[in-house]
N, C-alpha and C positions, 0 to 999 in steps of 0.2 A: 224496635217496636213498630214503628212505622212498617215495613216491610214484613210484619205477621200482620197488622190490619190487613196490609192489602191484600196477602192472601184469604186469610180466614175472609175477607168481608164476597173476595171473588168466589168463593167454595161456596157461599151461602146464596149468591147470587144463579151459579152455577146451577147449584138444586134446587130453587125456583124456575129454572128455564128463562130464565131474561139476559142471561150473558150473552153479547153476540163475538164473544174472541173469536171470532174465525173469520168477523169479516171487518169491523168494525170495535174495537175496544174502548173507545171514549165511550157510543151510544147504547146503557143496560136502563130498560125498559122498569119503573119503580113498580115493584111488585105489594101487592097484600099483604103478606107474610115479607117479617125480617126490615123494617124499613129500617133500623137503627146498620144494617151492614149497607143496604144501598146507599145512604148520608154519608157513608164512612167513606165508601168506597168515591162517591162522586169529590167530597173536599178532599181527596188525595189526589184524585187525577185531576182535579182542578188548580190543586198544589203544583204539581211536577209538571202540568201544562203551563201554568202563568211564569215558572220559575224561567222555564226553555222560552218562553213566546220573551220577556223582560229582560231578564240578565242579558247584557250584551247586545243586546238591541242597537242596531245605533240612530233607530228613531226616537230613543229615550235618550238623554242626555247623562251622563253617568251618574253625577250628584242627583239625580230622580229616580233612576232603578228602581230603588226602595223604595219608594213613597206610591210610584205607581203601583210594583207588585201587591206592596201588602194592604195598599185600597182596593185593589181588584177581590183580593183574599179574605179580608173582611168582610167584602159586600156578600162573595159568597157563602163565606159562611154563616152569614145574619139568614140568609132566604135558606139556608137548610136548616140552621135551628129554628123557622117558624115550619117549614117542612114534617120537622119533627112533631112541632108541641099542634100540628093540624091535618094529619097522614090520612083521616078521612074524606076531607074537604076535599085537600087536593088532587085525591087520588085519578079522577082524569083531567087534570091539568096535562099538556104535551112538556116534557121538560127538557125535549132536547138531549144537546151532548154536553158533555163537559168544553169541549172544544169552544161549542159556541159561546156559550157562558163567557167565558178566559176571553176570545176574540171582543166578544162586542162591549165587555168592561172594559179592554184593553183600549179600544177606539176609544171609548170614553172618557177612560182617566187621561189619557197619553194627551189627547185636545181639554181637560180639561187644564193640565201640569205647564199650559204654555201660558197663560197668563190670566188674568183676574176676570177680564169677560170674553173669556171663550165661548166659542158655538161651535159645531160640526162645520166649519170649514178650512180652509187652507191656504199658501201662500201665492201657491202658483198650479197650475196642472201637476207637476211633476210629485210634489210632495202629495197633492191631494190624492194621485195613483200609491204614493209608498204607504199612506195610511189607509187606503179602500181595502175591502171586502179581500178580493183576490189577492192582492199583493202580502197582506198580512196573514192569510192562513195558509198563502204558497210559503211565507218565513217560517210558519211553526211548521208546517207537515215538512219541512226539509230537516227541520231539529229533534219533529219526532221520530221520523225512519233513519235517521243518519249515522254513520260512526259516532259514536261513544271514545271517550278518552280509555286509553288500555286498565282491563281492570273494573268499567265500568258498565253498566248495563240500563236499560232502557226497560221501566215498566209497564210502558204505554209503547206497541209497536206499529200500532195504525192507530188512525183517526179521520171520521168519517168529513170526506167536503162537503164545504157551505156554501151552494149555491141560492142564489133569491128566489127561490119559490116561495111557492104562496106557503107549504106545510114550513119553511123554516124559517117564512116571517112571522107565522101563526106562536113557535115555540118564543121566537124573539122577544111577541107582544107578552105570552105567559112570563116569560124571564123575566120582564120590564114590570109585570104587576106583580110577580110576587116579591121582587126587590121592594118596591112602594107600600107593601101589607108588612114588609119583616121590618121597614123604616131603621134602615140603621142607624147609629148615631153619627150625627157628620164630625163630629168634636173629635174622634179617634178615627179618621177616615182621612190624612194628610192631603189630600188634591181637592175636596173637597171643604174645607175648615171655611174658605173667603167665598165660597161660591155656593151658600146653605139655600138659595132659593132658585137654582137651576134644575132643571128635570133630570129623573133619576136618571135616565138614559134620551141623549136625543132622538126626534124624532126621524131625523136622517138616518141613523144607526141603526133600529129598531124598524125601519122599510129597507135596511139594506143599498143605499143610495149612496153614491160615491158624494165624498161633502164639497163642498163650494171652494171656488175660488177666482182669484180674480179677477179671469179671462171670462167666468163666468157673468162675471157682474158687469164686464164692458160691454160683451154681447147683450144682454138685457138692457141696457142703456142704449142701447142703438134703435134703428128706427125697424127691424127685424125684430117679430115676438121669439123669443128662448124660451123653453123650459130653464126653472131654475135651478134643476140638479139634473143630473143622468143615473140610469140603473148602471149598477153592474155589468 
C-alpha cells in the first residue's frame, strides 16, 4: 500500500509540474490542484527520511530510537493534517523539503531525549559538531544515496542540501510556525511529555547555528567578548 501511495501521489505530482526527480526528490513545490497527493507524498518521504536519519544512529541511544522517530513523525504529521484542513491559507508558505523537516525535528527531539531541561546545547565541541547542521545531514544524504541491503531499494535517491541561507532559514521559520498553529498534543509526542513548556523548535535550530557548549561558555566568561554561538 504504502508503495502505490508513493507512486500514485508522484504521478499526480508529476502532472502538476512540481516534481523535481531529476534533481532533487525530497524538494515538490505544493501545488493548487491535488493537495491531498502532495500531504501524502511529503509524510512518506518524511517517513523513510526520519526512519534512515534515527535507526541506528549512534547519536540516539538505542532504547530512544523510537521515541525520537515517532516524535519527529507525529509532529509532522500534525502540521500536514492542519496543511490539509487550511491549503488555501498556506498556499505561499515556503515549505521546504522533506529533508529539512526530518533534520531540524531530528536536532530537536535528539537534545530534547537527553534530559528534563535540555536546550540547543552540547557537552563539548566535538558532540556539538556530531549534532550541527552539516554533520547530521552529511549522515542522512550518505543513507540516502547508499547501498541498500540485497533485495532492497531506496525510494528517495537524492536529497537536496541544507545549507544556512537566508531562503532555508526563511522555510525553517515557516516549518517552526506551522508546527505551533497545528499544536500537537505533547501527551502522545514521547520526548516531549516532561518538557510541555519548551519552544516548539529552538531558536538555535531554526537560525541554523551550531548549539552551545562548554568551551563556549568559558570563552564568554573570560575577559575576551565571544559570540555566543557560531554559524555553520
Amino acid at each position: 500500500m504504502i508503495d502505490y501511495l508513493w507512486w500514485a501521489s508522484r504521478k499526480k505530482m508529476k502532472k502538476a509540474g512540481v516534481l523535481y526527480a531529476n534533481e532533487f526528490e525530497d524538494r515538490v513545490t505544493m501545488p493548487k490542484k491535488y493537495p491531498i497527493a502532495w500531504t501524502t507524498l511529503r509524510q512518506l518521504q518524511c517517513r523513510e527520511l526520519s526512519l534512515l536519519l534515527v535507526i541506528g544512529n549512534p547519536l540516539v541511544p538505542a532504547d530512544k530510537q523510537k521515541d525520537v522517530q515517532s516524535s519527529i513523525m507525529y509532529e509532522i504529521e500534525c502540521i500536514i493534517d492542519f496543511i490539509l484542513g487550511h491549503t488555501k491559507a498556506v498556499q505561499n508558505i515556503p515549505m521546504g523539503t522533506s529533508a529539512l523537516w526530518v533534520v531540524l525535528l531530528f536536532q530537536h527531539h535528539v537534545t530534547l531525549s537527553k534530559g528534563k531541561d535540555s536546550k540547543w546545547d552540547a557537552e563539548n565541541a566535538k558532540d556539538a559538531k556530531a549534532i550541527g547542521l552539516d554533520d547530521v545531514c552529511e549522515y542522512l544524504y550518505t543513507k540516502v544515496t547508499g547501498a541498500t541491503s540485497e533485495g532492497g531499494w531506496r525510494k528517495l535517491s537524492t536529497m537536496e542540501p541544507i545549507e544556512p541561507s537566508s531562503e532555508r532559514k526563511k522555510e525553517a521559520l515557516a516549518m517552526r510556525l506551522l508546527l505551533s498553529k497545528a499544536e500537537p498534543n505533547m501527551e502522545f509526542c514521547p520526548t516531549r511529555k516532561r518538557r510541555k513548556y519548551g519552544p516548539w523548535l529552538f531558536k538555535g535550530i531554526e537560525d541554523m547555528e551550531m548549539p552551545l557548549h562548554v568551551e563556549d561558555h568559558a570563552v564568554g566568561d573570560s575577559s575576551v567578548a565571544a559570540p555566543s554561538s557560531c554559524s555553520i
